[in-house]
N, C-alpha and C positions, 0 to 999 in steps of 0.2 A: 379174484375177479380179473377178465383180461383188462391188461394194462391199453390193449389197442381198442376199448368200448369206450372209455374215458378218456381220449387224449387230451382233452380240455382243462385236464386236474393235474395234468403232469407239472411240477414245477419246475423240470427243471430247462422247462420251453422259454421260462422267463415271463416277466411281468405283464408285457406286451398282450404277446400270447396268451395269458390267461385273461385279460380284458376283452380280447378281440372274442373269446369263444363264449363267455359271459354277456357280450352283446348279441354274438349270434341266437344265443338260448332263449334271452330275453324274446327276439322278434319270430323268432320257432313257435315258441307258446304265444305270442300275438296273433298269429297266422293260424292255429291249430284252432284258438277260441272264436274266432273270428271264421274260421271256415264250421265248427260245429253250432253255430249264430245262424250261419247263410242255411247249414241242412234244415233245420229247423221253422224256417220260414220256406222255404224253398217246396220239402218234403220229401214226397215223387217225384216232381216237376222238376229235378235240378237235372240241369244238361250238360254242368261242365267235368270234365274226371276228374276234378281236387287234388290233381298233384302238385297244383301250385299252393294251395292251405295247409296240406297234410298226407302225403300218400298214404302215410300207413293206416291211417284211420277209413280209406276210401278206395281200397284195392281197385286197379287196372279193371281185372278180371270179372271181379262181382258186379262192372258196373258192364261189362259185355253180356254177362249170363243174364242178364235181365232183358237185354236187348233182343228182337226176333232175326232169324237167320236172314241173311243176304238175300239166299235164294229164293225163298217164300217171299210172298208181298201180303202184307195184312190187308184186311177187306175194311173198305174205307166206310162207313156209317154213312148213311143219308144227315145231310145236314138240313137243323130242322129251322125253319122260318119264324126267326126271332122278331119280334116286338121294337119299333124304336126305343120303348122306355128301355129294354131288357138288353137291348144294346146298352145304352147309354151308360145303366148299371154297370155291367161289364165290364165298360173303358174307364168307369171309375176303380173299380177295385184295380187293376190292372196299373195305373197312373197312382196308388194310394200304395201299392206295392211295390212300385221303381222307386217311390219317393224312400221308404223304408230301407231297400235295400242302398238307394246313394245316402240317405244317412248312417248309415252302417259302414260304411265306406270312408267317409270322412272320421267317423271319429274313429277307423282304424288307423286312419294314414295319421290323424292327429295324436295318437297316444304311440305309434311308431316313429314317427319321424316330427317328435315334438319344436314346436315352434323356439326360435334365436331369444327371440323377444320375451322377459320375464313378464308373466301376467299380475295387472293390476288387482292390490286387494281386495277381495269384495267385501260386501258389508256387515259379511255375518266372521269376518275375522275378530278373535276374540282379543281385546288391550293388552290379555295379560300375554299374548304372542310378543310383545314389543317393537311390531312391524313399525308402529304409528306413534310411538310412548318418547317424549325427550328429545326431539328430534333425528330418531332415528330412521325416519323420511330423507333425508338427505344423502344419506348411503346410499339405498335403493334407487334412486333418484340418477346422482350424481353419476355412479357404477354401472347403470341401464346409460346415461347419455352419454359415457366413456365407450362404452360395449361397441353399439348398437345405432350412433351415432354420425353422420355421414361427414363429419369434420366438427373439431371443436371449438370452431369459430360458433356453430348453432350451438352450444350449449353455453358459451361466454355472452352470447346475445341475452340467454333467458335469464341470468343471474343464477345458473346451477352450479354450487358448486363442483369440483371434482376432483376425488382423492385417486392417488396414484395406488393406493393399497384396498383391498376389495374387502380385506379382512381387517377394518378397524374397528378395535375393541369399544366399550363403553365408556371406558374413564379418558382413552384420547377424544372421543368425539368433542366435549367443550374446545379442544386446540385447532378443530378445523370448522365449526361452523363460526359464519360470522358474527361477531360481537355486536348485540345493542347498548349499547350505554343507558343507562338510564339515572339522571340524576334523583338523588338519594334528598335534596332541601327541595325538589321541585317536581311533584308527580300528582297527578288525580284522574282519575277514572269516574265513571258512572257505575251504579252499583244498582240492582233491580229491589231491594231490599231496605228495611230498616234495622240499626242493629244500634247498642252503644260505641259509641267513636266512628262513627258515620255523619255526614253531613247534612246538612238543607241549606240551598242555596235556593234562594228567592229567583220566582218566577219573573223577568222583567217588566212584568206587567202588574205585579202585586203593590198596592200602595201600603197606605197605614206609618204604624210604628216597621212594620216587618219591611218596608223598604228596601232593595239590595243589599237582607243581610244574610250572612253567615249563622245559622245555627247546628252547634257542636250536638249531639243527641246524647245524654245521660244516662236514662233508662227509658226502659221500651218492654210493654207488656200489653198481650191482646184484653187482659181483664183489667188490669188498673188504670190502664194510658200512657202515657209518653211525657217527660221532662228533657227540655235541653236548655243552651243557655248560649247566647249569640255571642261573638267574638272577635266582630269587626264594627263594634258602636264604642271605641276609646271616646274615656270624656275628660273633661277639662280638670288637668290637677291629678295629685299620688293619693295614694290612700290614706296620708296624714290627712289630706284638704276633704275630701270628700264622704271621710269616715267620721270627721267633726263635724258632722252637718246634720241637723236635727232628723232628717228624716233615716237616718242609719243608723243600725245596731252594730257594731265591731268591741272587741273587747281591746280596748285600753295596750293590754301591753302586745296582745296582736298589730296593734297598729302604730307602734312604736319602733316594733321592731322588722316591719313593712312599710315604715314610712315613705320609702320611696319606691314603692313598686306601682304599677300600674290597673288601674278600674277601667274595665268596661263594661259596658249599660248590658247586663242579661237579657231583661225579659220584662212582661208589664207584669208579672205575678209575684208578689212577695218583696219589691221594691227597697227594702230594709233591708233582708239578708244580704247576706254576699257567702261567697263561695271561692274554691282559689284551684285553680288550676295551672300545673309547673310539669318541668321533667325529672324531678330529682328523684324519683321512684317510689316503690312501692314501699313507704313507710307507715308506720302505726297511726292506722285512721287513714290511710291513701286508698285508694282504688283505678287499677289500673281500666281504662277506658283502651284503651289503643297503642299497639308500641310506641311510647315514647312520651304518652298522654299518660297523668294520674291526677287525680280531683280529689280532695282534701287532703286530711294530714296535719292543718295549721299547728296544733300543738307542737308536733314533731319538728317540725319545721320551723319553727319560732326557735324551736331549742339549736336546729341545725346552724340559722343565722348567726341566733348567738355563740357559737363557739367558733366562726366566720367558716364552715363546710359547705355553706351556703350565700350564694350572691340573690339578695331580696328584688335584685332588678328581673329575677329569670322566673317570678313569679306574677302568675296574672288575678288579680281578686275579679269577680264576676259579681254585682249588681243587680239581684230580682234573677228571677228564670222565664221562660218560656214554659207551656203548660199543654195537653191536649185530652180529651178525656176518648174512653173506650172504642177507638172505630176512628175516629176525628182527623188525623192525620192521616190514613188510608185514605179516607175520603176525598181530602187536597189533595193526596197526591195525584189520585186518579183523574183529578180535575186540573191537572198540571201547575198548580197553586207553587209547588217544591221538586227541583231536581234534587236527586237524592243522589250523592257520589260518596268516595273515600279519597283521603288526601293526606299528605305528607303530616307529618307531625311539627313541622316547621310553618305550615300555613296555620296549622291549630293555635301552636303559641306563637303568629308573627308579633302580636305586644307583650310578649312573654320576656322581650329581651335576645331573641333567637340571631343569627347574626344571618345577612341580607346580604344579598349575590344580585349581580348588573343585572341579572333578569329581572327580579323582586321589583313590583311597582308597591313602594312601602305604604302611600296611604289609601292604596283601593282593594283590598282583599278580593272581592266581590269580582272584580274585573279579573283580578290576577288568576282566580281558579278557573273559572270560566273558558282565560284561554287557553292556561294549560290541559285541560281536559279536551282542548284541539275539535275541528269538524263541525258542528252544527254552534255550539256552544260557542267557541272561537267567534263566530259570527254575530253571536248574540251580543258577546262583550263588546266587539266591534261598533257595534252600533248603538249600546246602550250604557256602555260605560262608562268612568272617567269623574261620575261624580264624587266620589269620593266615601273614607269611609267617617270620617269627622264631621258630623252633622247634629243637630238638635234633636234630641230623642224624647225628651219630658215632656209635657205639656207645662 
């Protein structure tokens, strides 16, 4: 092959060089596709010599020989007396076909001479691209207001940040976006759901026994119903005082060896029982509810006291339960009876013994989730809280 058909592959023109002819080829076949677009819409009728889309596909010549000679004058047709409508038709097609051909136009010059500006994702980008995954918005973001930015005082205004490196990998990105702290004894959210280790926090406006309280959710099933057991009704006296009271069943060396831990009022259902809820984990007879939450065990745990692996103050005994049968709690909820959140494991056991930070208002639970779950809620406590969680629950 002559080496002078290809000079564009030569390497030893240098890199430069081989980019520069690599661009030109590129917008060659832009211009060739784009002029065999315009014949095709065009047809017959095309008037222009196409040496600017493609000579070689649109010879000089071929398009002379089509043409009549200078000399001769073609005989002009009588022109025939058209119709308004058939005008009108006319200037439509006519105005339907400029429009075609400047859209042609545009996304020629658009796919040649592609725009500075990187294009936003659209909506059919798939997550598993990572455009959007981890905060990897912040690159795109940051690196577009770096680019493309008319000074970076505009992008210090918006809070963007901006990395000096375009190509930052995955595992640096935690070191440049900015840190939320989020404390670990103080967090709750709203939750659209019911699950075990989920909340109910009373509607401020619900009386009764269930007055601004706290109930922890146990189990939860669409066919059997719903148990949970409230955990902001502390009552008077350890589980030696209140487990020797006629109306309780405790066994003897259970409560000997919990004598000083703390009861709170469950529920109006089953009044006798009690139940024990701690963090010491998931041991024989425990069941984990939620990180850091596990509900029975007493056995094991009697045992663990006894050999002192366990402090019986970081145990909470629970009092009766709460109850709900098939559909029942859907139904309050829906009727705003219960906001339903998730919350730290430190609000679950605050009379667990948990240890309490200047934020902690230790005897309002009720309030205290409230406001950490910030925004509407915040509000509510605002205005309805402060009663306390030490109140009369028996009749």
């Amino acid at each position: 092959m002559d080496s002078q058909a290809v000079p564009c592959c030569n390497s030893s023109r240098g890199e430069e060089e081989a980019m520069f002819c690599a661009a030109a080829a590129v917008i060659a076949i832009q211009r060739i596709r784009i002029g065999l677009t315009l014949k095709g819409i065009w047809k017959k009728q095309w008037t222009m010599t196409g040496e600017s889309f493609g000579p070689s596909l649109w010879p000089k010549k071929s398009w002379k020989r089509n043409r009549a000679p200078k000399t001769k004058r073609m005989a002009r047709t009588p022109k025939k007396d058209k119709s308004k409508a058939q005008y009108m038709l006319d200037s439509d097609e006519k105005l339907q076909r400029q429009g075609q051909i400047g859209d042609l136009f545009a996304g020629a010059l658009t796919s040649i001479f592609k725009s500075k500006q990187p294009p936003e994702p659209s909506s059919e980008t798939s997550i598993f691209a990572g455009d959007l995954v981890g905060g990897a918005h912040y690159i795109a973001k940051a690196n577009q207001e770096k680019s493309f930015s008319s000074s970076s005082d505009a992008a210090s205004k918006e809070g963007m940040p901006i990395f000096d490196d375009p190509f930052v990998s995955e595992a640096e990105l935690p070191l440049l976006i900015p840190k939320t702290t989020i404390d670990k004894h103080r967090w709750a959210h709203e939750i659209p759901y019911i699950e075990p280790g989920a909340v109910l926090i009373a509607n401020e406006k619900l009386g009764g026994v269930f007055h601004q309280t706290v109930v922890l959710i146990i189990e939860h099933y669409e066919s059997t119903g719903t148990f949970g057991v409230v955990i902001n009704r502390p009552m008077q006296g350890n589980l030696q005082k209140i487990g020797s009271e006629p109306t309780s069943k405790v066994d003897l060396s259970l409560k000997m060896a919990f004598k000083e831990s703390s009861v709170t009022y469950g529920g109006p259902v089953l009044t006798e029982e009690f139940s024990v809820l701690h963090s010491f984990g998931e041991v024989e007879g425990a069941r984990k509810l939620c990180p850091g939450v596990y509900i029975g065990g007493s056995e094991e745990l009697m045992a663990q006291v006894r050999s002192g692996a366990m402090d019986p103050h970081h145990a909470l005994f629970v009092k009766g339960h709460a109850a709900w049968v098939p559909g029942q709690l859907n139904r309050e909820i829906g009727k705003g009876v219960w906001y339903t959140a998730a919350v730290s494991s430190d609000f679950i056991l605050r009379y667990a013994g948990v240890e309490l930070t200047p934020e902690d208002n230790p005897n309002d639970l009720w309030t205290d989730i409230l406001q950490c779950m910030g925004g509407k809620y915040e509000e509510i406590a605002r205005r309805h809280g402060g009663t306390g969680d030490s109140r009369r629950v028996l009749p």
